[in-house]
mmJSON file of the N, C-alpha and C atoms, coordinates in Angstrom:
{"data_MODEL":{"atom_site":{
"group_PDB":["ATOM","ATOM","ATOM","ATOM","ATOM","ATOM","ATOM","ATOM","ATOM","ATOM","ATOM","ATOM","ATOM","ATOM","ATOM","ATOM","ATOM","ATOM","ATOM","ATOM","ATOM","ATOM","ATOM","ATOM","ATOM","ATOM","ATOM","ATOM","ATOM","ATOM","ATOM","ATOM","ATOM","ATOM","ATOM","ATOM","ATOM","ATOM","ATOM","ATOM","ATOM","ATOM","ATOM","ATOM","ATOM","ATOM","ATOM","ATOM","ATOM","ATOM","ATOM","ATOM","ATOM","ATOM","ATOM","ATOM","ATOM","ATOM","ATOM","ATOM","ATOM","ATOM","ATOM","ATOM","ATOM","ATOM","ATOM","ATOM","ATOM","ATOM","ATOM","ATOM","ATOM","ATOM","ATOM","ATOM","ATOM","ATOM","ATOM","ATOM","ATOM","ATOM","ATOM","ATOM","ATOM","ATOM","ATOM","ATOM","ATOM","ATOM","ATOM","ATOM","ATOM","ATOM","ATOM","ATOM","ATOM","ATOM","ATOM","ATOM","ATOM","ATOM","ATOM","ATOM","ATOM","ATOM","ATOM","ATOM","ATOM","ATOM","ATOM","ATOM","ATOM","ATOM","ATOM","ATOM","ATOM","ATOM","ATOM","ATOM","ATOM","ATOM","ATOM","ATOM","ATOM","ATOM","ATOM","ATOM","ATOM","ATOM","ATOM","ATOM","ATOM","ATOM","ATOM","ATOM","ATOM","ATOM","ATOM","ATOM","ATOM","ATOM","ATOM","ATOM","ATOM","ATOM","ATOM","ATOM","ATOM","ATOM","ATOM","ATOM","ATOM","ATOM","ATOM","ATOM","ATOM","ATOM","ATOM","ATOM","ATOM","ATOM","ATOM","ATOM","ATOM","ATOM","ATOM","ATOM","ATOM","ATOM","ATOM","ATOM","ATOM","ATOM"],
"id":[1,2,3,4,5,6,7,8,9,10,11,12,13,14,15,16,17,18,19,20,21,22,23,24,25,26,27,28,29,30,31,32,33,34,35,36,37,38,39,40,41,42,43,44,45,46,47,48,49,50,51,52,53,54,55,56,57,58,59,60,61,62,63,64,65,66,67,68,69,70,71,72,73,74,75,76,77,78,79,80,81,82,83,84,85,86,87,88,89,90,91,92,93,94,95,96,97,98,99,100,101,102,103,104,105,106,107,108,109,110,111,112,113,114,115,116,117,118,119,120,121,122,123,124,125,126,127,128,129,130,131,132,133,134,135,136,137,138,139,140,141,142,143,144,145,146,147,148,149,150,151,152,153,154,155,156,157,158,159,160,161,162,163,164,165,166,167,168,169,170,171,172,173,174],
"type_symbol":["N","C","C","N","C","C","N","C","C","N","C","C","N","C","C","N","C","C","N","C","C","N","C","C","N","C","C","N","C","C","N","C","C","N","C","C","N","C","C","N","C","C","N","C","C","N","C","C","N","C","C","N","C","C","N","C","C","N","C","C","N","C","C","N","C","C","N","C","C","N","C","C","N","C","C","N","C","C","N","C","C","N","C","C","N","C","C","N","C","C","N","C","C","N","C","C","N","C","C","N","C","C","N","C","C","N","C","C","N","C","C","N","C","C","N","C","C","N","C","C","N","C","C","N","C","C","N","C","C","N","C","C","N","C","C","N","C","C","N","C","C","N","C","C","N","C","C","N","C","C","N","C","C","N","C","C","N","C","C","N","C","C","N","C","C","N","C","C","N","C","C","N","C","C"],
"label_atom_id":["N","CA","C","N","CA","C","N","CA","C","N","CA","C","N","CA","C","N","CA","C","N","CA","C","N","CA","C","N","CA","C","N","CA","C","N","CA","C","N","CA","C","N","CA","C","N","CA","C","N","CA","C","N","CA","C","N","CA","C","N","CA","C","N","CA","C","N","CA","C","N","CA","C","N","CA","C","N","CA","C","N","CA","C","N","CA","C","N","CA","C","N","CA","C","N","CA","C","N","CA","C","N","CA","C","N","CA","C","N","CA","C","N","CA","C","N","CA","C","N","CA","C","N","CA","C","N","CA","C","N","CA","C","N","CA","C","N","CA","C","N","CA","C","N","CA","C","N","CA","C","N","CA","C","N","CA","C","N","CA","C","N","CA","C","N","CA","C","N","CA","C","N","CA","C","N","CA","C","N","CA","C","N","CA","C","N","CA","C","N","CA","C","N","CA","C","N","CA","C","N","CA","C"],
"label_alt_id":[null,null,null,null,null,null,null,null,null,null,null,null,null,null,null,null,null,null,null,null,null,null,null,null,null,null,null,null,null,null,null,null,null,null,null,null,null,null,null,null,null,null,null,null,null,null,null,null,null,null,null,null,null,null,null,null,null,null,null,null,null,null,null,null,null,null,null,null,null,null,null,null,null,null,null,null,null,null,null,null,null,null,null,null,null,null,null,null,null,null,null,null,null,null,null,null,null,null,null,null,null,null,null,null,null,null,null,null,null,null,null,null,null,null,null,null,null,null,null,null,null,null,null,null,null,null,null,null,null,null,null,null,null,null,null,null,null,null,null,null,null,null,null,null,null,null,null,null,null,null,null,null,null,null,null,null,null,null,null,null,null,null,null,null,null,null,null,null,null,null,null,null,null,null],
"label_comp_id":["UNK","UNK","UNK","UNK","UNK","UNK","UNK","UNK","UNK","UNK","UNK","UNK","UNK","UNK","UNK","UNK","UNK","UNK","UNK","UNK","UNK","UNK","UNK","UNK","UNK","UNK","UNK","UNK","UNK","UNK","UNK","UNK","UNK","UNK","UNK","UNK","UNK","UNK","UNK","UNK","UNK","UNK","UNK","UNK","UNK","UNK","UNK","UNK","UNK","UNK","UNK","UNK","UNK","UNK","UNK","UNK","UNK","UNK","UNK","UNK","UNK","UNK","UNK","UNK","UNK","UNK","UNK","UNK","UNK","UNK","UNK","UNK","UNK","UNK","UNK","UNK","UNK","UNK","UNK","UNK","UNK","UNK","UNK","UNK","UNK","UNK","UNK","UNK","UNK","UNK","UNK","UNK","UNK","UNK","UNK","UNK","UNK","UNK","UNK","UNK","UNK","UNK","UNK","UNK","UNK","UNK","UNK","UNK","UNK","UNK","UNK","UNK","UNK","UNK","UNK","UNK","UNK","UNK","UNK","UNK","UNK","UNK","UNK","UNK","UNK","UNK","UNK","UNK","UNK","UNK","UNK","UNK","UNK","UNK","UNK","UNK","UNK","UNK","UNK","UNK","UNK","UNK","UNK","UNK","UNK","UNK","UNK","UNK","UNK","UNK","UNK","UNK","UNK","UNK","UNK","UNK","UNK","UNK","UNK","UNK","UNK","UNK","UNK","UNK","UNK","UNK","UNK","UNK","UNK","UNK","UNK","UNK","UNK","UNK"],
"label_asym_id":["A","A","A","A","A","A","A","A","A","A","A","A","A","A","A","A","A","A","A","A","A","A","A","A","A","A","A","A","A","A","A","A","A","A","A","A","A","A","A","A","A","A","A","A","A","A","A","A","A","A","A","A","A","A","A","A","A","A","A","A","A","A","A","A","A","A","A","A","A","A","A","A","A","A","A","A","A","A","A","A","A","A","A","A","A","A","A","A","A","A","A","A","A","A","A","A","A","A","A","A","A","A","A","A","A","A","A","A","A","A","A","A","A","A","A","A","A","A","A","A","A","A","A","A","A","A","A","A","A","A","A","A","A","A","A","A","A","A","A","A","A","A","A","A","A","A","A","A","A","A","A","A","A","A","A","A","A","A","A","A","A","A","A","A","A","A","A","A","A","A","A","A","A","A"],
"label_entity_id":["1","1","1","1","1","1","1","1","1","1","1","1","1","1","1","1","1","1","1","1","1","1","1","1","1","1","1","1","1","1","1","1","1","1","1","1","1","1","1","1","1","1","1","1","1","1","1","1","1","1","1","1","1","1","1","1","1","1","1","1","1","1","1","1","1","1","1","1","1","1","1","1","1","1","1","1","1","1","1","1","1","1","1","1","1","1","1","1","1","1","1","1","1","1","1","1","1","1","1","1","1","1","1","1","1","1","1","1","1","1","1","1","1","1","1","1","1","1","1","1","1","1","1","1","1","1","1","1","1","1","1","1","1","1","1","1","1","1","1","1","1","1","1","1","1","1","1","1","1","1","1","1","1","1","1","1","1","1","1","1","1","1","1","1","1","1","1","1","1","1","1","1","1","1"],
"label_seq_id":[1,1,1,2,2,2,3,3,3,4,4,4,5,5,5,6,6,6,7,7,7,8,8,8,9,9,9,10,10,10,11,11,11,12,12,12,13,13,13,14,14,14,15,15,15,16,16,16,17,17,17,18,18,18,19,19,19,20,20,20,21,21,21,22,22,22,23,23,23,24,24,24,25,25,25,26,26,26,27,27,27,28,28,28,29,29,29,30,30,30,31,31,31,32,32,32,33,33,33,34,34,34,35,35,35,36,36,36,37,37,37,38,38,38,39,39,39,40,40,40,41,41,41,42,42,42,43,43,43,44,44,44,45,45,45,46,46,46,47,47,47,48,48,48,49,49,49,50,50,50,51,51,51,52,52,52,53,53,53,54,54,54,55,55,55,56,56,56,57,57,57,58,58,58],
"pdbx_PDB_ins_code":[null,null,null,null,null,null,null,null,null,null,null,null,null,null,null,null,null,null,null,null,null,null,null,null,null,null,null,null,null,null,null,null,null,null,null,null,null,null,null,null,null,null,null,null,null,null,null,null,null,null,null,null,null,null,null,null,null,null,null,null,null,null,null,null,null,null,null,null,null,null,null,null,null,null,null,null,null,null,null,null,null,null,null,null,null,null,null,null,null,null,null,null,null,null,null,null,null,null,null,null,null,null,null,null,null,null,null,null,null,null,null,null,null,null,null,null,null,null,null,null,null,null,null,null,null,null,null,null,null,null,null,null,null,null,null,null,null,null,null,null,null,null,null,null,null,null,null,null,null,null,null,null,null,null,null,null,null,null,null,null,null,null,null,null,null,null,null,null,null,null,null,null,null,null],
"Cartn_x":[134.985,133.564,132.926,131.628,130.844,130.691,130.972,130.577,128.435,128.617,126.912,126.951,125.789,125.366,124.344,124.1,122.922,122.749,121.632,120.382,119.457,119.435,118.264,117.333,116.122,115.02,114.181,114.482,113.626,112.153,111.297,109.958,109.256,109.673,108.695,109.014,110.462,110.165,109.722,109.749,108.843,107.65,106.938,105.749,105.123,105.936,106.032,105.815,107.178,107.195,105.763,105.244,104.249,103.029,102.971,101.41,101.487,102.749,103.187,103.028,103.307,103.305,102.649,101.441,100.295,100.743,100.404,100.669,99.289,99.115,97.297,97.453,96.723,97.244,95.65,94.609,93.885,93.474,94.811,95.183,95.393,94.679,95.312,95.23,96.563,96.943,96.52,96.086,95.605,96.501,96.893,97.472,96.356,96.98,95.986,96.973,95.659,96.605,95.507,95.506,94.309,95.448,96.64,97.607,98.165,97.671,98.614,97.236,98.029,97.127,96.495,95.91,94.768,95.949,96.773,97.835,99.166,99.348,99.925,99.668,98.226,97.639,97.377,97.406,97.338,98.739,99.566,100.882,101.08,100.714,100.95,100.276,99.168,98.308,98.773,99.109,100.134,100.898,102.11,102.751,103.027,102.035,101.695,101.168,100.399,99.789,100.575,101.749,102.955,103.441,103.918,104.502,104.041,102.524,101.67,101.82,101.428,102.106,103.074,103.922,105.581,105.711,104.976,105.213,104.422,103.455,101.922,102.907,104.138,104.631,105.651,106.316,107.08,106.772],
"Cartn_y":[133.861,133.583,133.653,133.997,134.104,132.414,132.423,130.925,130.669,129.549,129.112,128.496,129.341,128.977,128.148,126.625,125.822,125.304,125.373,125.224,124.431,123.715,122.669,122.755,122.905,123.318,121.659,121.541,120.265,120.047,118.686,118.675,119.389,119.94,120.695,121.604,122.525,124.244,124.33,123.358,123.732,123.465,123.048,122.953,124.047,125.114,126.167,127.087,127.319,128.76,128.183,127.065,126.885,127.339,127.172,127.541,128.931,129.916,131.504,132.241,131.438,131.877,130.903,131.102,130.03,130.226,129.59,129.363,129.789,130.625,131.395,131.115,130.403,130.175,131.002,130.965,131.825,133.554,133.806,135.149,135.432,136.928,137.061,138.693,138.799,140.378,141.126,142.157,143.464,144.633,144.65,146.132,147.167,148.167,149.284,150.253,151.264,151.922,153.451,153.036,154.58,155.486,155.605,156.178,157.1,156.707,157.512,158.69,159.759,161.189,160.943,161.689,161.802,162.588,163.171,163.794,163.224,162.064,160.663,159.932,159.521,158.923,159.509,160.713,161.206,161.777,161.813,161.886,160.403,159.387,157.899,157.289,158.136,157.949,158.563,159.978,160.676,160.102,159.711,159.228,157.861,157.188,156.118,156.762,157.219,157.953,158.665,159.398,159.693,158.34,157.901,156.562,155.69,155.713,154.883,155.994,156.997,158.391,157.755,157.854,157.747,156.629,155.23,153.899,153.543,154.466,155.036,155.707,156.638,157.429,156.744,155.59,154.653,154.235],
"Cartn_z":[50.092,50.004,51.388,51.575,52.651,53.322,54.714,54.933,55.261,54.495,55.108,56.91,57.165,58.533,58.162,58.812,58.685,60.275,60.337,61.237,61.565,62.361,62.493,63.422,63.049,64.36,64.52,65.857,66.31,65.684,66.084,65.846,66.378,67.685,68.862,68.182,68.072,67.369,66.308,65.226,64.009,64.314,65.062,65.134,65.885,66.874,67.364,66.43,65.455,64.654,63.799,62.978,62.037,63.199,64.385,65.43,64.996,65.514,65.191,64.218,63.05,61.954,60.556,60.521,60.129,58.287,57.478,56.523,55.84,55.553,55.351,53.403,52.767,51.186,51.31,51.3,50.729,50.95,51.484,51.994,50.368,49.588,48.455,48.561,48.321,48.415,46.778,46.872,45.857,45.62,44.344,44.953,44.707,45.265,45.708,44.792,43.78,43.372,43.792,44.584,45.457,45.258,45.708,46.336,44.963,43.909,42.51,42.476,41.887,42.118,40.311,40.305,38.631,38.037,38.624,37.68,37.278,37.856,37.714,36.506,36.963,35.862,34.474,34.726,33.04,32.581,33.43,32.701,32.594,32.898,32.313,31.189,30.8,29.765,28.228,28.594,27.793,26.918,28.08,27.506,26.772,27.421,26.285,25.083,25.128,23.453,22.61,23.441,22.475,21.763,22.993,22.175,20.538,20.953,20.389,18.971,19.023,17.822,17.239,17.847,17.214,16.613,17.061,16.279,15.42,15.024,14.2,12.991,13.151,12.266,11.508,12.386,11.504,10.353],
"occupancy":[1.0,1.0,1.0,1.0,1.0,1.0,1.0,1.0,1.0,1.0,1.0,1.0,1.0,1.0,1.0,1.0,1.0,1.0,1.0,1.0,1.0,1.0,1.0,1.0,1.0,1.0,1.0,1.0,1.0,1.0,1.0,1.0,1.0,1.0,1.0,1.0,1.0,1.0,1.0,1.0,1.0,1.0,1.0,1.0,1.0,1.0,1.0,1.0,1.0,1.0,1.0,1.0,1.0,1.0,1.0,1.0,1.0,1.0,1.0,1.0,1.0,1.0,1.0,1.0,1.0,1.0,1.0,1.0,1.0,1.0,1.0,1.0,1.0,1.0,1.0,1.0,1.0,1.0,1.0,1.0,1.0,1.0,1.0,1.0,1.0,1.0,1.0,1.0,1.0,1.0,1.0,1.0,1.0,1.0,1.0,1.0,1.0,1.0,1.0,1.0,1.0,1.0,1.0,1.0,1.0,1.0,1.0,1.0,1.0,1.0,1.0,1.0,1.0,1.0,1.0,1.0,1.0,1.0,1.0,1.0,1.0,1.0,1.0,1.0,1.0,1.0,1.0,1.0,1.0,1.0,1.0,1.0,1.0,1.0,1.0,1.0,1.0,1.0,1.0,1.0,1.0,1.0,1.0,1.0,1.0,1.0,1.0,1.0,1.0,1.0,1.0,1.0,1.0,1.0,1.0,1.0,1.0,1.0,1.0,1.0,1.0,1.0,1.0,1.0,1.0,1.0,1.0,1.0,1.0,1.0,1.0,1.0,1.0,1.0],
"B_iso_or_equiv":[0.0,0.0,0.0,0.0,0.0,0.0,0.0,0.0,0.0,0.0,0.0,0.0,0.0,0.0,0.0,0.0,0.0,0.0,0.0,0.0,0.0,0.0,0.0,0.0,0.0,0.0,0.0,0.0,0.0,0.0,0.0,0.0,0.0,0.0,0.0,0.0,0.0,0.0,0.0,0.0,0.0,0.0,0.0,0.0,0.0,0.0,0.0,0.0,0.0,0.0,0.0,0.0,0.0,0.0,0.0,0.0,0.0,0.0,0.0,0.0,0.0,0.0,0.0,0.0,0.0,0.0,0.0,0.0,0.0,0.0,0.0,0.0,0.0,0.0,0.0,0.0,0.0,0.0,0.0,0.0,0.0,0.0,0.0,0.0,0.0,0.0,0.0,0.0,0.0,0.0,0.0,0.0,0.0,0.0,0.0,0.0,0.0,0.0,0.0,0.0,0.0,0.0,0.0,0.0,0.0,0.0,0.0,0.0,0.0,0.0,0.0,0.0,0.0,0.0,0.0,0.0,0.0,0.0,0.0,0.0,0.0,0.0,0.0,0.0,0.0,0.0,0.0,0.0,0.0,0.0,0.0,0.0,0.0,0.0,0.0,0.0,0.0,0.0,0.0,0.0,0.0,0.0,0.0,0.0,0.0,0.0,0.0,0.0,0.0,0.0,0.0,0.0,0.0,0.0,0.0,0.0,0.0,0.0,0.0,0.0,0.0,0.0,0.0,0.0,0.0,0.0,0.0,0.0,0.0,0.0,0.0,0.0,0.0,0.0],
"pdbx_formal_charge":[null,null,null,null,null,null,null,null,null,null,null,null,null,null,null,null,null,null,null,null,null,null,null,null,null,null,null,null,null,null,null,null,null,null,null,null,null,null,null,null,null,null,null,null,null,null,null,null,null,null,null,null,null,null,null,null,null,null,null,null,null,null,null,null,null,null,null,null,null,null,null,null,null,null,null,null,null,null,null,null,null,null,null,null,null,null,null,null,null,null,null,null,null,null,null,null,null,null,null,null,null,null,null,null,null,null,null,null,null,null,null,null,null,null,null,null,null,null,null,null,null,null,null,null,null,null,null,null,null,null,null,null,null,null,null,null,null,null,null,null,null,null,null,null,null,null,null,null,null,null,null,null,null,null,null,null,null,null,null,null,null,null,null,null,null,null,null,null,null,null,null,null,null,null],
"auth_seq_id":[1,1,1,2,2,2,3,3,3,4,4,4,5,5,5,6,6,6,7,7,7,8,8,8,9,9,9,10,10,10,11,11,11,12,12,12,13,13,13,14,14,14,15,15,15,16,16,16,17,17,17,18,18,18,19,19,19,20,20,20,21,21,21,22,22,22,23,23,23,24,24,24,25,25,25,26,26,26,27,27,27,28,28,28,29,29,29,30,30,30,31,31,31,32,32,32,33,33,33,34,34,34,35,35,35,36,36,36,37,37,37,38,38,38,39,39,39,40,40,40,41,41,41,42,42,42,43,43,43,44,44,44,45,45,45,46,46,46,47,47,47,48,48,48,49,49,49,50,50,50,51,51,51,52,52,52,53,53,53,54,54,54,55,55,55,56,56,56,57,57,57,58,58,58],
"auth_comp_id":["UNK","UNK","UNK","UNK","UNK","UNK","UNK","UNK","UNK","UNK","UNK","UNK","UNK","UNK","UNK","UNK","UNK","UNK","UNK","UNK","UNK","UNK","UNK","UNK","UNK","UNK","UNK","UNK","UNK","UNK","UNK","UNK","UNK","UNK","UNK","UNK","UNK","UNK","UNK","UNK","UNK","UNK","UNK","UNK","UNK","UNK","UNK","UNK","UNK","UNK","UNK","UNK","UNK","UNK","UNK","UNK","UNK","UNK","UNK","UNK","UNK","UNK","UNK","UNK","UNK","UNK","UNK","UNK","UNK","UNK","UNK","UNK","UNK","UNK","UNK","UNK","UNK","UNK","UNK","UNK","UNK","UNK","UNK","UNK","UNK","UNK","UNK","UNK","UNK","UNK","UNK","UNK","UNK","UNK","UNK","UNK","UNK","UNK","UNK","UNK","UNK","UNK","UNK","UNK","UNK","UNK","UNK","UNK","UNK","UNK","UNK","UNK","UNK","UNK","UNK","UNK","UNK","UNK","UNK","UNK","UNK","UNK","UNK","UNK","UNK","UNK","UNK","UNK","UNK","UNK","UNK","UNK","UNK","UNK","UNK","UNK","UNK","UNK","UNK","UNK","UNK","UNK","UNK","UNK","UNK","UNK","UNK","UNK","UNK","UNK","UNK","UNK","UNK","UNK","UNK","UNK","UNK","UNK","UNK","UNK","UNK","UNK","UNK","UNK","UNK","UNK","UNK","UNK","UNK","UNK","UNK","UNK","UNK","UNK"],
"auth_asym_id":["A","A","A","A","A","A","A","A","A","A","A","A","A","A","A","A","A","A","A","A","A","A","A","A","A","A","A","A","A","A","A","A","A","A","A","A","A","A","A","A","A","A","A","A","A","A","A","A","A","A","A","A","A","A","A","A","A","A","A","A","A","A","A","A","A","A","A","A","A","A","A","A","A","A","A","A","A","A","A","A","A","A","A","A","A","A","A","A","A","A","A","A","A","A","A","A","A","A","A","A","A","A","A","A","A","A","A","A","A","A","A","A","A","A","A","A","A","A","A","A","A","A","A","A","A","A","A","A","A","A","A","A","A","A","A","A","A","A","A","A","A","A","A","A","A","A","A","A","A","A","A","A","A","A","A","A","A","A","A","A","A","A","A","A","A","A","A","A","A","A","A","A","A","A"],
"auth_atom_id":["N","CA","C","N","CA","C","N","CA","C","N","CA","C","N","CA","C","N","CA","C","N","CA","C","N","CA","C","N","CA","C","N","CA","C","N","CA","C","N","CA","C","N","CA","C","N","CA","C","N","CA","C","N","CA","C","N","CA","C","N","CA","C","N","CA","C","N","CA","C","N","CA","C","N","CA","C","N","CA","C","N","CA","C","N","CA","C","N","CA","C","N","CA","C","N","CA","C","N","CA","C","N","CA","C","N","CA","C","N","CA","C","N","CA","C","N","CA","C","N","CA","C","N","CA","C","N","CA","C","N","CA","C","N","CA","C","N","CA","C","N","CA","C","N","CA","C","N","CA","C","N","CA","C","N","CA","C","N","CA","C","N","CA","C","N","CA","C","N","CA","C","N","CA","C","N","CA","C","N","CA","C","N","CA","C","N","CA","C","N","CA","C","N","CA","C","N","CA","C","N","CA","C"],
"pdbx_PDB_model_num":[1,1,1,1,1,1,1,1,1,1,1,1,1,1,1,1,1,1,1,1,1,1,1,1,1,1,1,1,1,1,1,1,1,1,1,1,1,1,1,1,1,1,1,1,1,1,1,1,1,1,1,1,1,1,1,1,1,1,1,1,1,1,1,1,1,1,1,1,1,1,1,1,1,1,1,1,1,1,1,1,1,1,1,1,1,1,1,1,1,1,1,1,1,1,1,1,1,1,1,1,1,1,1,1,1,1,1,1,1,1,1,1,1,1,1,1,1,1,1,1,1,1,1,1,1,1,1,1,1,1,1,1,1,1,1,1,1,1,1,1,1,1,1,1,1,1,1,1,1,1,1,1,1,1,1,1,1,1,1,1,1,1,1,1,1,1,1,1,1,1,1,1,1,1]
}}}
């Protein structure tokens, strides 16, 4: 088995890395779907509508 490494950071360095690295909660990430081409998207449309066919024919 892998051994655990444990770690203890003083009051002063956690209060260091938390100044460094801020805890932002109303940061809210988006995805972006700019990046998919229109020929993407309609081969994803497609093929849902096949699908939707085929469980239509059941």
């Amino acid at each position: 088995m892998s051994q655990v490494i444990v770690s203890y950071m003083t009051e002063k360095e956690r209060l260091a890395y938390i100044a460094k690295n801020p805890i932002n909660l109303r940061k809210k990430t988006t995805k972006d779907y700019r990046w998919r081409s229109e020929k993407g998207a309609a081969a994803t449309k497609a093929n849902a509508a096949a699908k939707h066919e085929r469980l239509l024919e059941k």
